[in-house]
N, C-alpha and C positions, 0 to 999 in steps of 0.2 A: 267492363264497367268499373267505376271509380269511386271509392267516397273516401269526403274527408273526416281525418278521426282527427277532436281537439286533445290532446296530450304532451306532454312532455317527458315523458313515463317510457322508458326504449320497453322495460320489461310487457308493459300491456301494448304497443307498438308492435312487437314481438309476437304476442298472442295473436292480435288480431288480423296479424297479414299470415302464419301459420294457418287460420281457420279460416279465414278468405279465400286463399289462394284457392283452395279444392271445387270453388262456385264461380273462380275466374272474375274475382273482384281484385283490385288494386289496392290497398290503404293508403291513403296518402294520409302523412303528419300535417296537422298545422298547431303552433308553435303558438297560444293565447294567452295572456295575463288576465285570468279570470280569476276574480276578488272568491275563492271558493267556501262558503259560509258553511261555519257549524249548524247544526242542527242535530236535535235526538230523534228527526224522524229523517231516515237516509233517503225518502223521496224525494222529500224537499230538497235535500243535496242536488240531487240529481237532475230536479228539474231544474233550479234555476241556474246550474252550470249550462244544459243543454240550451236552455234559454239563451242564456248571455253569447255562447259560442254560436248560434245562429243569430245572432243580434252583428255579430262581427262579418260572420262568413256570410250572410245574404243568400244561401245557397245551403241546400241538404247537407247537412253534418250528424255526426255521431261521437259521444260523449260514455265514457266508462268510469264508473264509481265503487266502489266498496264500501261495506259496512262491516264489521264486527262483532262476531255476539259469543260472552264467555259466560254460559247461564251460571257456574258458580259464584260467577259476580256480578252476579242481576244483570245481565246484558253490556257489560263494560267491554269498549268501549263504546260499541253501540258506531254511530255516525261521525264520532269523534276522532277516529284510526288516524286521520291527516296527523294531526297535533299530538295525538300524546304517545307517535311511533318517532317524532322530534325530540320531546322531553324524554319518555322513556330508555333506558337503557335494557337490554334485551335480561339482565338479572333482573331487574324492576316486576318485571312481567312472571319472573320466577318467584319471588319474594310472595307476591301475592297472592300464588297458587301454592304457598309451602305447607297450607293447614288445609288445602283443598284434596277430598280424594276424587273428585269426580274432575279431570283435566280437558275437557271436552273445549272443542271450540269450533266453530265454524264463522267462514266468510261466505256474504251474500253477494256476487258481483251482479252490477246493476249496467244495461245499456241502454241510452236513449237515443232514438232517432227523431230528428228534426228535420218536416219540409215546410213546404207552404201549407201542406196539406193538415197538418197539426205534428202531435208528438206522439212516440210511439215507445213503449219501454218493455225491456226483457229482463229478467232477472234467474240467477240460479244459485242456489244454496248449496256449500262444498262444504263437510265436515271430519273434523282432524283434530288433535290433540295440541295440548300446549306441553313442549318437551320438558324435562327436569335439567337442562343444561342447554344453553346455547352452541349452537350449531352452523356451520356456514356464513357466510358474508350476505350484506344487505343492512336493509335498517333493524331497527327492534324486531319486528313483531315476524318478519324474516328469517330470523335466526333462530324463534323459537316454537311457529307453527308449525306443526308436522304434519304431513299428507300425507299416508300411506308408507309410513316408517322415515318418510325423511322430510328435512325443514324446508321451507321454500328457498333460504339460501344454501343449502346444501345438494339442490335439484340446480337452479343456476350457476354454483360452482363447478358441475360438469357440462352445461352446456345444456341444460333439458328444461323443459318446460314444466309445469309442474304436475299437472294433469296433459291426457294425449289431449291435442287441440279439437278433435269431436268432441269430446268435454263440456269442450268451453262453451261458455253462453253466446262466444261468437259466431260458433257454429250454426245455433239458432237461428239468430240476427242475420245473416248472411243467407242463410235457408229462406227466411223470412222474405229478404230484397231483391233477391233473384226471382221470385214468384212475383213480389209486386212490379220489378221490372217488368218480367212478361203479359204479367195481366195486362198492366196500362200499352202494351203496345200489339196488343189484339184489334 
């Protein structure tokens, strides 16, 4: 079995043929220029990515998204992670927790699948700290979220994923496609 994932992202590329391979799926990349809109509600991200990318591909696709949420700063960045892990610098992110005691953060990873059939979405909530000094290579927000003692670039500095890939929400998703594979072919 096959499906295509719209990304340009090697690191969620990565995740998602790690948590495939175990259901004897394929990932295949495809490579989109999709105009990806802000928004403070991360569904809406999400759907109308997944949209657009089955608007191109004409065929079953799959679309992965993140949101943000730092409750000591009322949900910042919330849907906005694209853009201001561009502007930010990974001290930025430190600065703004320097009066903060509660360092809490978690990311929501969001997948959607698109057939002819409609759209279908999964979501999972990881929670982890914002470190007091950047850590590892990556963008901003990379360097300085920590999962489970260490930052997400300091887990892809040795080669590891961040969480084990049953983890992931693509484990789900894949759980998921492999059952509906088999039902529709009863």
């Amino acid at each position: 079995m096959k499906i295509l994932f719209a990304t340009g992202n090697k690191r969620k590329l990565d995740e998602a043929q790690a948590a495939c391979t175990d259901f004897g799926i394929t990932v295949e990349q495809v490579r989109l220029e999709i105009d990806e809109i802000q928004h403070h509600d991360p569904m809406k991200i999400t759907e109308h990515k997944i949209n657009e990318a089955y608007k191109f591909a004409k065929k079953p696709i799959v679309v992965n998204d993140a949101s943000w949420n730092i409750p000591s700063l009322r949900g910042f960045p919330g849907g906005y992670m694209k853009d201001v892990a561009e502007w930010f610098l990974p001290e930025d992110f430190i600065s703004l927790m320097q009066n903060k005691s509660a360092r809490k953060i978690s990311v929501t990873e969001t997948i959607a699948y698109k057939d002819a059939g409609g759209i279908k979405f999964f979501s999972q909530e990881y929670w982890g700290e914002v470190a007091t000094k950047p850590r590892g290579n990556g963008n901003s927000i990379e360097r300085v979220a920590e999962f489970n003692g260490e930052t997400i670039g300091e887990r892809r500095d040795k080669g590891l994923f961040v969480f084990d890939p049953k983890d992931y929400i693509w484990y789900q998703f894949a759980r998921w496609l492999v059952d509906k594979e088999f039902s529709t072919k009863k």
